[in-house]
Structure formats: structure tokens, C-alpha cells
N, C-alpha and C positions, 0 to 999 in steps of 0.2 A: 666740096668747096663751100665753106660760110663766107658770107657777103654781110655787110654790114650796111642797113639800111638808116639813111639819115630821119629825123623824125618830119622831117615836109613833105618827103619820100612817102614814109607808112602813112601819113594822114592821105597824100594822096590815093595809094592805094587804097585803103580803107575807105575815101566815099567813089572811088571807082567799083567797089566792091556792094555798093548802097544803093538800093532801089527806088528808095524816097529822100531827098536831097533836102536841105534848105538854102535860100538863098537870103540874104549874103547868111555866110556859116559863121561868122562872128561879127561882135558890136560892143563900141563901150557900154562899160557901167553908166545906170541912172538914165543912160536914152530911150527919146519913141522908137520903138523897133517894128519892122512892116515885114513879116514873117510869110517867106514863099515856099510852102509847101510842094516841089515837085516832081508831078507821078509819070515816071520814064515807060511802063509799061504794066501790064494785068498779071494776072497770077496763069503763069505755065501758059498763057493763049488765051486766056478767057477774060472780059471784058471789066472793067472795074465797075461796079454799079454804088458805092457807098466810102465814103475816107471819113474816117472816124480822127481826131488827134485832140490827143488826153495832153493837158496843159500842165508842166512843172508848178509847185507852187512859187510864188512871188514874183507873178507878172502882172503887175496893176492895170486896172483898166482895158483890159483885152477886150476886140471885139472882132470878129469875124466878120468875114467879108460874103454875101450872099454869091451865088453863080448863076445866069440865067439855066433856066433845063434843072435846076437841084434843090431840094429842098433844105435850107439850115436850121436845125434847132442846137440848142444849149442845153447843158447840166453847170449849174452852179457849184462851190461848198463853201463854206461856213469860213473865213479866216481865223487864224491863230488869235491875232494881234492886227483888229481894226485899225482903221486910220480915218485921217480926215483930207477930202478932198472937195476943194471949190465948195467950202461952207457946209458939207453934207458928211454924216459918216458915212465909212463902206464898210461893213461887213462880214460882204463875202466877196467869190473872185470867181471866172470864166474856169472851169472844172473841164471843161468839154466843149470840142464842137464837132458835129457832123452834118456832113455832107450825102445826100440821098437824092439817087439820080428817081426824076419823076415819071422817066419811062423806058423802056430799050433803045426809042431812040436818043437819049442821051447821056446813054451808057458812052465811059471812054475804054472804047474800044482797044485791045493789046497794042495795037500800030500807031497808035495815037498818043501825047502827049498832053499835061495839063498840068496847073497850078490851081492852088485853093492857101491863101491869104487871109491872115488876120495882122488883128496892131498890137500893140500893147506897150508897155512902160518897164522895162528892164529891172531889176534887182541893182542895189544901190553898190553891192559889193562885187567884183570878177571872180568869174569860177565857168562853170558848166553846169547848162540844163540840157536836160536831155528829156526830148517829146516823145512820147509812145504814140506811133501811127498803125490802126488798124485797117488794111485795106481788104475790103469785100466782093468778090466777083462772082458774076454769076455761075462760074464753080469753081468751089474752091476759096481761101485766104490768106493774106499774111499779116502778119503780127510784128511790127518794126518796133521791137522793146529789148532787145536782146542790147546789155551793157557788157565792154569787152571786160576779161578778166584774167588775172597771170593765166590760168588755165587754158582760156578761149581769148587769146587777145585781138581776135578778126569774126567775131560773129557772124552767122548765116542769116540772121533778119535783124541789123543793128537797129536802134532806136534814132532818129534825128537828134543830133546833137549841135546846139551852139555854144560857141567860146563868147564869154564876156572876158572885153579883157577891159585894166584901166580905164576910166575915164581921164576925160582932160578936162578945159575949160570951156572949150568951142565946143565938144561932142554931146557935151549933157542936154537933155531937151532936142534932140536933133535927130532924126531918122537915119541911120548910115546907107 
């Protein structure tokens, strides 16, 4: 028997199928976006000790959010096509951020839940970015980069994906 799935359907299934989630999964063009990273469980039973998330380009201004218990550092890179903000050039753009648990006790344990949040400034145009989340456990990892394709259209470690869709006039400058 084929079944024909509607596409709200497969997107559901597809982040029921997702280990690392974003919240909200879509947002207008050109808005503040407040990006919630979340990690539903460790790798096979083993504890998460580090969340790595490699940033698309053309998200302005990004800045991660620190965690008590975790250490945050940045990787930078170089922009295509500088710009100018609040009277200063920029550059470059947030390339990277991880997250580094400071000790076993603040390791997130498999049974446990958690978010790790950053901001940023949306792409002026609608389409999809898609985050590469590398999660680290004390044994063992996974790699959320896997983009679906006619071949594989439900990956086994997908990449966080968000929908830009349209802007309006209310939404620009506005965190959804």
C-alpha cells in the first residue's frame, strides 16, 4: 500500500526523527532571531560533555548566550562583503560557538534535557539555513550536518534547519 504524505506531515516526521531541534524552527526575513538550540538526549546513554554549532553564513551580529557549569568560546571568519553597523565596519561574523562542560558534574547527562541559545540578525532574503550541530559525549558523537537529498530524503544525523520565510512590516527588527 503507498500513502501519500502531506508535506506538514514529512516536516513533522522529519524533526520527530531530529535529535537536536531548534526553537522556533522558522522566522521572517531581516529579524532579531533568539535561536534555541535543543539537546533531547546524549549519544546511545552516554552523557553530553560539549555542543559545538557551526553558524551558516549571513547571520549578522550573532552572539551566544554563556551557560552557568560551561565554558563558551568563539571561532570567527572573515566576511565576503563587509557592512556597516552603528557607525563601525564589521568585517567578520560569529563562525562558531561551543559550549564545554567545566566538569562531570555538569555534564548533561542522557536523561536530562537542555538548551544553549544564541541571537543574531536574520538574512534579508527567505530561504533556509541550515546549522551543523556537533555533539560530544563522553563516549562517543554525533554530527547533525547531514542535509536530506532525492537519495536520502530523511537523514540519520540531520543538520538544524531554519525556514526564513517573508518578511512583513511588523516582523523586521522583531524576535519571533
Amino acid at each position: 500500500m503507498r500513502t501519500h504524505l502531506t508535506p506538514i506531515l514529512l516536516a513533522l516526521v522529519g524533526a520527530a526523527h531530529a535529535h537536536i531541534t531548534l526553537d522556533p524552527p522558522e522566522a521572517p526575513a531581516g529579524s532579531s532571531y533568539r535561536a534555541v538550540f535543543r539537546v533531547g538526549h546524549g549519544c546511545d546513554g552516554a552523557a553530553t560533555k560539549e555542543i559545538v554549532v557551526t553558524l551558516p553564513e549571513g547571520m549578522r551580529g550573532a552572539k551566544p548566550s554563556p551557560k552557568p557549569g560551561w565554558t563558551l568560546t568563539t571561532q570567527r571568519r572573515a566576511l565576503r562583503a563587509p557592512y556597516d553597523s552603528h557607525g563601525k565596519r564589521v568585517t567578520d561574523e560569529l563562525a562558531e560557538a561551543r559550549w564545554t562542560a567545566n566538569s562531570e558534574a555538569n555534564h548533561l547527562q542522557d536523561a536530562w534535557y537542555d538548551e544553549f541559545v544564541l541571537r543574531a540578525t536574520l538574512p534579508a532574503e527567505p530561504g533556509e539555513l541550515a546549522f551543523a550541530v556537533r555533539q560530544v559525549c563522553t563516549q562517543g558523537e554525533w554530527s547533525w550536518a547531514e542535509r536530506p537529498t532525492a537519495d536520502n530524503p530523511r537523514p540519520g544525523a540531520p543538520a538544524v534547519r531554519l525556514l526564513i520565510r517573508p518578511a512583513t512590516a511588523a516582523s523586521v527588527g522583531r524576535a519571533p
